[in-house]
BAFIKE-468715 format. One record per residue (C-alpha): residue in one letter; x, y, z negated. Coordinates in steps of 0.001 Angstrom, whole numbers, padded with zeros to 6 digits. Example, Ala and Ser with C-alpha at 12.3 -4.5 7.8 and 13.67 -1.06 7.14 Angstrom:
BEGIN
(A, (012300, -004500, -007800))
(S, (013670, -001060, -007140))
END
This chain:
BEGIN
(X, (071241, -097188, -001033))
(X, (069035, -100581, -000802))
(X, (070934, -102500, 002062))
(X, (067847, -103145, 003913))
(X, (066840, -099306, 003443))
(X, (070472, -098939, 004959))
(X, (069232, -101423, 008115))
(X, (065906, -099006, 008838))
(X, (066811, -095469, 007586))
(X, (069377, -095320, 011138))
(X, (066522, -096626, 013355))
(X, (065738, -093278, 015757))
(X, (062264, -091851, 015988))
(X, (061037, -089201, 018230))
(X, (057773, -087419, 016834))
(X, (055707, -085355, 019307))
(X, (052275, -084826, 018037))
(X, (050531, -086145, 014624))
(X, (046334, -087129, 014570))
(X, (044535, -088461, 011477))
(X, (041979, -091006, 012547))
(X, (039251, -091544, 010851))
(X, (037980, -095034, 009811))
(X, (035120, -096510, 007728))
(X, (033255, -099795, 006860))
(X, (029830, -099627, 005217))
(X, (029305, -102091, 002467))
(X, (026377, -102835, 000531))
(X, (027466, -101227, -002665))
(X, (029967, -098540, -001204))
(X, (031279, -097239, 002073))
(X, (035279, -097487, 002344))
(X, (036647, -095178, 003912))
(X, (040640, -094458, 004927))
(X, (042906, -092665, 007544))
(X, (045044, -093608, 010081))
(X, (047979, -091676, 010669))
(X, (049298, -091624, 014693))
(X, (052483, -089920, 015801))
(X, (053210, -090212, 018652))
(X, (056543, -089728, 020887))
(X, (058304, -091136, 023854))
(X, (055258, -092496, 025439))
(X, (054944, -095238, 022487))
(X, (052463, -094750, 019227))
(X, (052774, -095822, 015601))
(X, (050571, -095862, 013212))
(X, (049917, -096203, 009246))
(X, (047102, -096039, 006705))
(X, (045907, -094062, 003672))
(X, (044212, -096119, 001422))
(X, (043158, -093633, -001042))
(X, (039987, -094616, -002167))
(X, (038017, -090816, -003092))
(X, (036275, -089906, -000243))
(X, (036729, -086352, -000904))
(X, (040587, -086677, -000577))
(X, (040153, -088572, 002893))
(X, (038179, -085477, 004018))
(X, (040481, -082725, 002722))
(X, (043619, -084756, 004475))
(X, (042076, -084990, 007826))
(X, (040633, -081242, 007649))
(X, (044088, -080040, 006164))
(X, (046622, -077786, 008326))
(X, (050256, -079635, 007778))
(X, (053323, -078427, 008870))
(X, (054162, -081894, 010478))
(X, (057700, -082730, 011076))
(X, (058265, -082526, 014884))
(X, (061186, -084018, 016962))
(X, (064328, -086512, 016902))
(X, (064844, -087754, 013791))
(X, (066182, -091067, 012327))
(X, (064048, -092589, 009394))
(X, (066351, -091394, 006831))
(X, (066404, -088093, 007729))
(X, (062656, -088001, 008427))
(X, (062002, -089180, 005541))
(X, (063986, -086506, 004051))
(X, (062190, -083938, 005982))
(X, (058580, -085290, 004494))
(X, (059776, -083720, 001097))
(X, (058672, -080634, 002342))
(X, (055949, -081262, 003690))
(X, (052808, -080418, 001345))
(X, (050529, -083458, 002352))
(X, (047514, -082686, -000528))
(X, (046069, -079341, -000261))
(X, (044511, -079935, -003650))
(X, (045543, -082114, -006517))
(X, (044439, -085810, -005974))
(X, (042040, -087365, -007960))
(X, (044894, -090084, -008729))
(X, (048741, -089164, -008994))
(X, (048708, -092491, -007354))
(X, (047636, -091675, -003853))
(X, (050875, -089369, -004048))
(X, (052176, -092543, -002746))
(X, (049383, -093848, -000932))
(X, (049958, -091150, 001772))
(X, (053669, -091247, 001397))
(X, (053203, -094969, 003115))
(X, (050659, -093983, 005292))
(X, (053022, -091435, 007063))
(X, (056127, -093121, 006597))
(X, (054865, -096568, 007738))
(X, (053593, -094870, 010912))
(X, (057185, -093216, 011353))
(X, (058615, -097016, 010742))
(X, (055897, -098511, 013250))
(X, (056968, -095649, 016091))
(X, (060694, -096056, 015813))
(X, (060147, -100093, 016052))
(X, (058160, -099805, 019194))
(X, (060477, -097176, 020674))
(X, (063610, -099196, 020235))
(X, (061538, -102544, 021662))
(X, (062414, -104026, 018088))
(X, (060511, -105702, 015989))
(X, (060763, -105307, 011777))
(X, (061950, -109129, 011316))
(X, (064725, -108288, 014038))
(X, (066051, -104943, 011994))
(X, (066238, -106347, 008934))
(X, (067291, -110384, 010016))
(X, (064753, -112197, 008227))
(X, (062139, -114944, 009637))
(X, (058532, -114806, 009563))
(X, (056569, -117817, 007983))
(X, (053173, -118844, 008147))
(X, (051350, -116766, 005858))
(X, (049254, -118117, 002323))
(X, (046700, -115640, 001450))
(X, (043954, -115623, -001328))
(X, (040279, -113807, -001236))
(X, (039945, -111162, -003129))
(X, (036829, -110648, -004946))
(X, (034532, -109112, -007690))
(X, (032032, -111510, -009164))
(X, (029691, -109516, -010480))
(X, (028450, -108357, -014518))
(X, (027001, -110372, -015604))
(X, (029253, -112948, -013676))
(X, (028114, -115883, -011220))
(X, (029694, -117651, -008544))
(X, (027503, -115959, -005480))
(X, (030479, -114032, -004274))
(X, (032710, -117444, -004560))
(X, (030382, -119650, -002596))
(X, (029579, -116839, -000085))
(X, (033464, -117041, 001182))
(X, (033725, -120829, 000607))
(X, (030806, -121495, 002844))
(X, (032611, -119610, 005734))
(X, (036151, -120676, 005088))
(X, (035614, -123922, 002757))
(X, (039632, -124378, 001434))
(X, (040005, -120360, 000320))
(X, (041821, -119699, -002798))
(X, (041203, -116972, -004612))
(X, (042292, -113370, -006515))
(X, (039569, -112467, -009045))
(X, (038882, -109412, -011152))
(X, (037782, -109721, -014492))
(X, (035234, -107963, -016363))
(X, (033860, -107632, -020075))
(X, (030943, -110160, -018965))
(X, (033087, -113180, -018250))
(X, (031344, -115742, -020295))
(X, (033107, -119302, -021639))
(X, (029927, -120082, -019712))
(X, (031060, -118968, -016750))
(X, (034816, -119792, -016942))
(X, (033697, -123510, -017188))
(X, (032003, -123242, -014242))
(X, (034387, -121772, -011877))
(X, (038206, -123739, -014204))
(X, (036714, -127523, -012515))
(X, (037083, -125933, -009089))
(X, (040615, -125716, -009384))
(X, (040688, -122404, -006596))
(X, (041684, -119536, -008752))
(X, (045383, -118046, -008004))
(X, (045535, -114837, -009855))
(X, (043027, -113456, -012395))
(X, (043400, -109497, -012594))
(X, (042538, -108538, -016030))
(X, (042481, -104679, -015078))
(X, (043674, -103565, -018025))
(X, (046264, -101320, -016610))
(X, (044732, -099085, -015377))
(X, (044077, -095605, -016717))
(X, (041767, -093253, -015777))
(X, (040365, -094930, -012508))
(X, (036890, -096707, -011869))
(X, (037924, -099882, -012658))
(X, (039451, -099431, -016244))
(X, (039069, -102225, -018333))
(X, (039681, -101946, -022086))
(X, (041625, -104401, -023676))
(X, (039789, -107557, -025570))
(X, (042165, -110259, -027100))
(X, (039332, -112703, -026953))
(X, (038324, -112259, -023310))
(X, (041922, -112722, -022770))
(X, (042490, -115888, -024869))
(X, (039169, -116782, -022567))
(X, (040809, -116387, -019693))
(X, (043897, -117591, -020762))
(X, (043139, -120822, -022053))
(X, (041297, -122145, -019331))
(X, (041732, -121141, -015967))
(X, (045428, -122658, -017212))
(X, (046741, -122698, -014152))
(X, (046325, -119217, -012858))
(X, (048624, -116292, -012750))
(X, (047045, -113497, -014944))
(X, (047798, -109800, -014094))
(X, (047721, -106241, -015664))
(X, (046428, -107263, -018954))
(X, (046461, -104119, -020987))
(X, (049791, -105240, -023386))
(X, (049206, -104131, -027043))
(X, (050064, -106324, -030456))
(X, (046226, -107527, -030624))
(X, (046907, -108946, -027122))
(X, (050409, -109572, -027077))
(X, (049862, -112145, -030122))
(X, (047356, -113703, -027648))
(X, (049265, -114175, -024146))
(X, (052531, -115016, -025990))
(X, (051835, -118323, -025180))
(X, (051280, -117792, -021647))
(X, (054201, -115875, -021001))
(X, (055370, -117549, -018061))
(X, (052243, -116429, -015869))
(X, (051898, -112848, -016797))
(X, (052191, -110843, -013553))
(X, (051774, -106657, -012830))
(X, (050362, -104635, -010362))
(X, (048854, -101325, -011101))
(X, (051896, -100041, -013002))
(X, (054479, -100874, -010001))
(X, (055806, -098027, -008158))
(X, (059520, -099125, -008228))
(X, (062496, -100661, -009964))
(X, (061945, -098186, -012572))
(X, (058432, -099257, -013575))
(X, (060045, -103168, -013432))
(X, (062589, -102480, -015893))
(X, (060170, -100786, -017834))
(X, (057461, -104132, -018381))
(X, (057561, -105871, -021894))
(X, (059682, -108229, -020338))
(X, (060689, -109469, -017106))
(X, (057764, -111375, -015251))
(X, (058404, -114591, -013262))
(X, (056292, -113157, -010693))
(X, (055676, -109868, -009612))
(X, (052511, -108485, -007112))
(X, (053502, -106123, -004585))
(X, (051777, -103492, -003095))
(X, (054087, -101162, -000432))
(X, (051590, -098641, -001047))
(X, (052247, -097920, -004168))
(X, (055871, -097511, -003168))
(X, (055158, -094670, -000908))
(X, (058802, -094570, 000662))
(X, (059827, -097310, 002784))
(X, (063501, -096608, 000775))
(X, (061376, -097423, -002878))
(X, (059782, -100651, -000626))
(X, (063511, -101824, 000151))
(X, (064818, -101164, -003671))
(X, (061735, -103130, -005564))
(X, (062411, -106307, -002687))
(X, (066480, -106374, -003256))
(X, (065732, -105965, -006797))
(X, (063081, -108925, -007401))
(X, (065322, -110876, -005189))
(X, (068258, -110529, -006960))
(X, (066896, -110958, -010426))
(X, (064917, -113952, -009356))
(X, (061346, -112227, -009732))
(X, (058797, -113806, -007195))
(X, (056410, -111966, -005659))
(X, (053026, -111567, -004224))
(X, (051390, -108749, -001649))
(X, (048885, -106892, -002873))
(X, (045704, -105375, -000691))
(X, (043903, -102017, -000732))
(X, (040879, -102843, 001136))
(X, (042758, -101501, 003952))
(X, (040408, -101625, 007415))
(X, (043046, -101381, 010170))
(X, (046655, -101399, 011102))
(X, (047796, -101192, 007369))
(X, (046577, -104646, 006617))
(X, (048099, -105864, 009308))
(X, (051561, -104533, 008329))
(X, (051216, -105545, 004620))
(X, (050279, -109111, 005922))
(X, (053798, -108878, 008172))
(X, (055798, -108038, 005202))
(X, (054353, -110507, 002561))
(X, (055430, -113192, 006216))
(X, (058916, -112335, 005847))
(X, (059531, -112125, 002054))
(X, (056638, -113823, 000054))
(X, (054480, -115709, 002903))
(X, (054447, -119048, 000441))
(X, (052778, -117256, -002616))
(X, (048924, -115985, -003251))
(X, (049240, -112883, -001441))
(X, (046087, -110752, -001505))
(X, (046319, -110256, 002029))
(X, (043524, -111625, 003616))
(X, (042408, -110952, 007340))
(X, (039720, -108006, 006919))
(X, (037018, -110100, 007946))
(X, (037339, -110711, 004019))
(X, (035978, -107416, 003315))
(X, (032653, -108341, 004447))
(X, (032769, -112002, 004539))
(X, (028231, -112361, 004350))
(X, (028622, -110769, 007882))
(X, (030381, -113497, 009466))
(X, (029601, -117193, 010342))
(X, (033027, -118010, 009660))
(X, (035854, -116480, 008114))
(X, (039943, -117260, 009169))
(X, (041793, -120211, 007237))
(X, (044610, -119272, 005217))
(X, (047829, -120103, 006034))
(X, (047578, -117159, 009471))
(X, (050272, -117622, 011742))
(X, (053296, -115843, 011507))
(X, (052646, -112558, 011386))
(X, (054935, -109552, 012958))
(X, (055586, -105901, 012770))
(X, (054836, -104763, 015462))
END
């Protein structure tokens, strides 16, 4: 058992009643939509998020009659009773948002039992919050130009940034946007399989890429001999993301990254969260959070645990003001303060 697993799975919960909460934000090109989960117990709520991003699953779970586990539990055991517990009444559209919900319920269980105890997350587990890097997160567009770019650095002028890469990324383009010096982590998408934002593999985009945004960490590039021969070279700042779902999936990368991006919801259990840390920690792996476009309380947690074991790194994180950054004057400077669970 994970020793900081060890630290939370005693932690006491008392579960009284379960809602799902429905929350949205309309975009121009989409409308995101997720759940919150709220148990409640002991006069004190907690809550978590579902980040699944098919509408139609975000229906079914808040329409869907679960048999919700009810009473005095400790996390371990709770967590043990949620293995019964059917929470899909049809198959997903990903396997992935098996573990999307997982965290959703099981981060609401974690955020109950903290407020019921008076304890906060960096008190359980004896680490210390720091002030908190984050990067923007952003599409660019196909064909590419900077509009998105100078949209967030007009509002928040020193923003770093997290950017997805498409077939249209020109040399053009990539001269452009190298000079500025602001790019972090370029997400080459290319491992991801069967999900909107496949990207097929293309050794010269990559070399693109590569080559001259030289000082940027590049993620998920789809790793075959064609591209293999290509990011050889660049070894030292390959990172993953979609594939990570625990230490399994870690030992299981061509080799082992110098940095690592992590996202607790693709963990699902809090017990998988507590392995992937210990192990990236103890094999010198450093690490990044990863968003999901969350709306609510789920970005807030993510942006509490990249504070206490990653807060000095380009953690896609940012406050959710992000998500819609042409609707505000001004947008909030990264590093945030400190951030805590609860």
């Amino acid at each position: 058992m994970p020793l900081m697993w060890s630290k939370l799975a005693t932690l006491e919960v008392t579960i009284d009643d379960v809602d799902l909460l429905h929350h949205e934000l309309p975009l121009p090109a989409f409308k995101r939509l997720t759940t919150v989960v709220r148990l409640a117990g002991d006069g004190h709520e907690g809550r978590g998020e579902d980040v699944a991003y098919d509408p139609i699953d975000q229906e079914r779970f808040r329409q869907a009659s679960i048999d919700w586990p009810i009473g005095e539990f400790d996390l371990g055991s709770f967590s043990k009773a949620l293995d019964a517990v059917a929470l899909f009444t049809h198959e997903p559209q990903q396997q992935a948002y098996r573990d999307y919900r997982r965290w959703a319920v099981e981060s609401a269980a974690l955020d109950l039992a903290l407020r019921q105890a008076g304890l906060s997350l960096h008190d359980v587990l004896g680490r210390t919050p720091a002030p908190l890097r984050f990067v923007a997160s952003t599409g660019v567009g196909h064909p590419p130009s900077m509009e998105a770019i100078e949209r967030v650095r007009r509002r928040a002028p020193a923003s770093r940034f997290k950017l997805d890469v498409n077939a249209g990324w020109t040399q053009e383009f990539l001269d452009e946007l190298a000079p500025l010096g602001i790019v972090d982590v370029v997400d080459l998408k290319g491992a991801y399989q069967g999900t909107p934002v496949d990207t097929p593999a293309d050794p010269e985009l990559y070399r693109r890429v590569a080559e001259t945004l030289a000082d940027a960490f590049i993620e998920d590039p789809a790793w075959n001999e064609g591209t293999a021969a290509v990011l050889e070279a660049h070894r030292d700042r390959i990172t993953w993301d979609a594939p990570i779902h625990g230490v399994p999936d870690i030992e299981a990368l061509p080799f082992q990254p110098r940095v690592i991006n992590i996202k607790p919801s693709r963990c699902g259990r809090l017990e998988t969260l507590c392995a992937v840390y210990e192990y990236c920690e103890r094999h010198g792996i450093g690490m990044y959070g990863g968003g999901q476009f969350e709306l609510g309380v789920g970005r807030a947690q993510i942006q509490a645990l990249a504070s206490m074991f990653h807060a000095d790194a380009g953690n896609d994180c940012s406050p959710t003001e992000y998500h819609d950054a042409g609707a505000h004057d001004s947008l909030p400077a990264s590093p945030l303060a400190s951030v805590t669970w609860p």
